[in-house]
NUMIDO-209425 format. One record per residue (C-alpha): residue number from 0; residue in one letter; x, y negated, z. Coordinates in steps of 0.05 Angstrom, whole numbers, plus 5000, padded with zeros to 4 digits. Example, Ala and Ser with C-alpha at 12.3 -4.5 7.8 and 13.67 -1.06 7.14 Angstrom:
# NUMIDO-209425
   num   residuo      x      y      z
     0         a   5246   5090   5156
     1         s   5273   5021   5143
This chain:
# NUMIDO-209425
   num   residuo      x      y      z
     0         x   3053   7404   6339
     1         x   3125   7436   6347
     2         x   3187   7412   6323
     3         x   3226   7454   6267
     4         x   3281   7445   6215
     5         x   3272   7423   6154
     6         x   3320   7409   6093
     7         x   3331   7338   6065
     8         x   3359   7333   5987
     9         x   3402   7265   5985
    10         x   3445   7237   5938
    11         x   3515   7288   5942
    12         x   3571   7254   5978
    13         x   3522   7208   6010
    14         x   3501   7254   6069
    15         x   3537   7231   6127
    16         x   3510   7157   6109
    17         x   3434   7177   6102
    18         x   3448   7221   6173
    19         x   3469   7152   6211
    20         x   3409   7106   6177
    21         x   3362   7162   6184
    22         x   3381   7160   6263
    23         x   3380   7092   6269
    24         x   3316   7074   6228
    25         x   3283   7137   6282
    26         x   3302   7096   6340
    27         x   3284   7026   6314
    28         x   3212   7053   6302
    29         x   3207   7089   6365
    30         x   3214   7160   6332
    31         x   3259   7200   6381
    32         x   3194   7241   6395
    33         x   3181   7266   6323
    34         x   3247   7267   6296
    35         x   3303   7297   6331
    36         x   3369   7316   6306
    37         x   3402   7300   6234
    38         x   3458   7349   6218
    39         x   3503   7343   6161
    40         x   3523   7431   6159
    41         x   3601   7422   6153
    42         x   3654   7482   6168
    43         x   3732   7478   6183
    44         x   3765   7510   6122
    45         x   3841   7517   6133
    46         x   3887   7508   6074
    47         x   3963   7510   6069
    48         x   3991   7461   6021
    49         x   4068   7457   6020
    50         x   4080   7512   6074
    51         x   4035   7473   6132
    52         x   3969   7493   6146
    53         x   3919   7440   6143
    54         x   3853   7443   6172
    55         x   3793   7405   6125
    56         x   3712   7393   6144
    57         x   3673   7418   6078
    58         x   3606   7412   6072
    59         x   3569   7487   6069
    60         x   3507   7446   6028
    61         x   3532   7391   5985
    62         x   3469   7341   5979
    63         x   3426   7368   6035
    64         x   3423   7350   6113
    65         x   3384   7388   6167
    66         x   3329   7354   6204
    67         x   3290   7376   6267
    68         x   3218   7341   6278
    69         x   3160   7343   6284
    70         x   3118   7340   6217
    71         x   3074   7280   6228
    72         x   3055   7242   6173
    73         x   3100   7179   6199
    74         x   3159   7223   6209
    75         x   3157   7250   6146
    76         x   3132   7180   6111
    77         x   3199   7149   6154
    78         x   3249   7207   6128
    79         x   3230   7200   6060
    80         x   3238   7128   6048
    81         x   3303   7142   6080
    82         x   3350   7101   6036
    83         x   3396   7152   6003
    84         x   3333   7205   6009
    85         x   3310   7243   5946
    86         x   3257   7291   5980
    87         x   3249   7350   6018
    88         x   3267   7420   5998
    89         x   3203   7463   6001
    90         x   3156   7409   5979
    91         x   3111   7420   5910
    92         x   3111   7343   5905
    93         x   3044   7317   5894
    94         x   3042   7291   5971
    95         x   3054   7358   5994
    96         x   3085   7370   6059
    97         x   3144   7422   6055
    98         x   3157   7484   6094
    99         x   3205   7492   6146
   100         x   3269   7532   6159
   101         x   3251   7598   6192
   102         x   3289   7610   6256
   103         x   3335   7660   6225
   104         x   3361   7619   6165
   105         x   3365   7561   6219
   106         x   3410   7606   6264
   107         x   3445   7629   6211
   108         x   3468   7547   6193
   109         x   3478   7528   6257
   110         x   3521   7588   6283
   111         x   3564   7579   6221
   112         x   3583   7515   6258
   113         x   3587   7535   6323
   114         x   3513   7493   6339
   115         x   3454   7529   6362
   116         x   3374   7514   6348
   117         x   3361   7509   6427
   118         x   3392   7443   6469
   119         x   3419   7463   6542
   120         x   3383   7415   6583
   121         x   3323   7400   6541
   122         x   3293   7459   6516
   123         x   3333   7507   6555
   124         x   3340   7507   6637
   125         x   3360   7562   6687
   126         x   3305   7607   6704
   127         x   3274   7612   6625
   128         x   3241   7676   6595
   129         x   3281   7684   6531
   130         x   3278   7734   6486
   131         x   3340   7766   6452
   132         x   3331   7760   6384
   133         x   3402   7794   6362
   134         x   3453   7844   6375
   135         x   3446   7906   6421
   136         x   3397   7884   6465
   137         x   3350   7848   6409
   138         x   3276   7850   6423
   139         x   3281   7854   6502
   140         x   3268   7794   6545
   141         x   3296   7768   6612
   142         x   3311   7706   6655
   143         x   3374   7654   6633
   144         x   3411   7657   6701
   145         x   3473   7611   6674
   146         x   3486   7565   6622
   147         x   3554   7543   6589
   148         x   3546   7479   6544
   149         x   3618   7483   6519
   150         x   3615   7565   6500
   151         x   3531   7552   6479
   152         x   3539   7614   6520
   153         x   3481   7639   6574
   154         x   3477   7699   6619
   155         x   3408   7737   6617
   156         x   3380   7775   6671
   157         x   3354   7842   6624
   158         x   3319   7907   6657
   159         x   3354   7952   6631
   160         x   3328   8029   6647
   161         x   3292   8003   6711
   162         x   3358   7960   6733
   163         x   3370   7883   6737
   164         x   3434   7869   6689
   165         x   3469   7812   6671
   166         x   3494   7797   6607
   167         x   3531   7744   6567
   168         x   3497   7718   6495
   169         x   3508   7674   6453
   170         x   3451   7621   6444
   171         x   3436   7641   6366
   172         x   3427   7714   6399
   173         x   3365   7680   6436
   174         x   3300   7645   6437
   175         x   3259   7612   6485
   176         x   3198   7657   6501
C-alpha cells in the first residue's frame, strides 16, 4: 500500500491540538510507518491596522487537517479515535474507508504554503526519474541533478530536442516517476 493525503474534520479551533496528539499517539503506538505527516493548511495574510503592517497565520480550512498514511485499518482506527477527531472527509460512514486527496488538489494545498507532497531526503534523492507534472515542460521526464531544501527547488536533467538541459522547478511542478 502507498501513502496519500487524506482530510481530517475536527472540532474548528481545535486543529493545531488534534495535529500534536495525533503525532504523538502515532509514535507511542509505533505508527511512523503508516502515518506520516499532520498538517494544519495555514497562510500568512498581511493586514495593516493603525498604519503598520502586521503579518497573521489563518487557517485556509477552518476544522480540517491534512494527513499523509497509509490506509491500514489501524491507522485509520488510530486517527479516528483521535481525541478532537470527528471523521474523515470522503467517507459514506457506515465503516467506510474514505478517498484520498488527488495529487493535484494536494499540490495545490501545500504550494499555497510554500510545502510540497515529496520530502527531500526520503522520497526524493539525486539521480530520480521525475516527471514534470506543471508548467512549460509538463509531461516530460528527466533525472533530479540538485536539490535545495530551503527553495523546495530541484534542477532536472530534461532532453530537450535531442539535448541534455538543465532546469530549475519547483517541487509541486514534479513527481517521482
Amino acid at each position: 500500500m502507498q501513502k496519500e493525503w487524506y482530510v481530517v474534520n475536527t472540532y474548528s479551533g481545535h486543529e493545531n491540538k488534534v495535529k500534536e496528539k495525533l503525532e504523538m499517539r502515532a509514535s507511542s503506538m509505533g505508527m511512523e510507518d503508516y502515518i506520516f505527516r499532520v498538517v494544519v493548511p495555514e497562510q500568512v495574510e498581511i493586514e495593516y491596522k493603525d498604519g503598520e503592517k502586521k503579518e497573521k497565520l489563518k487557517k485556509m480550512f477552518p476544522g480540517y487537517i491534512l494527513v499523509e498514511m497509509v490506509m491500514t485499518d489501524e491507522a485509520w482506527f488510530i486517527v479516528r479515535n483521535t481525541p478532537g477527531v470527528t471523521g474523515f472527509i470522503g467517507s459514506s460512514g457506515k465503516g467506510a474507508k474514505p478517498f484520498p486527496l488527488t495529487p493535484a488538489e494536494v499540490d495545490r494545498i501545500l504550494g499555497t504554503m510554500g510545502m510540497s507532497r515529496l520530502e527531500i531526503g526520503n522520497e526524493l534523492n539525486v539521480e530520480d526519474t521525475v516527471k514534470v507534472i506543471n508548467g512549460p515542460f509538463a509531461g516530460m521526464y528527466g533525472k533530479v541533478k540538485t536539490m535545495d531544501i530551503e527553495t523546495q527547488q530541484v534542477e532536472v536533467t530534461l532532453d530537450l530536442f535531442g539535448q541534455e538541459t538543465v532546469v530549475e522547478l519547483q517541487l509541486s511542478e514534479i513527481e517521482k516517476s
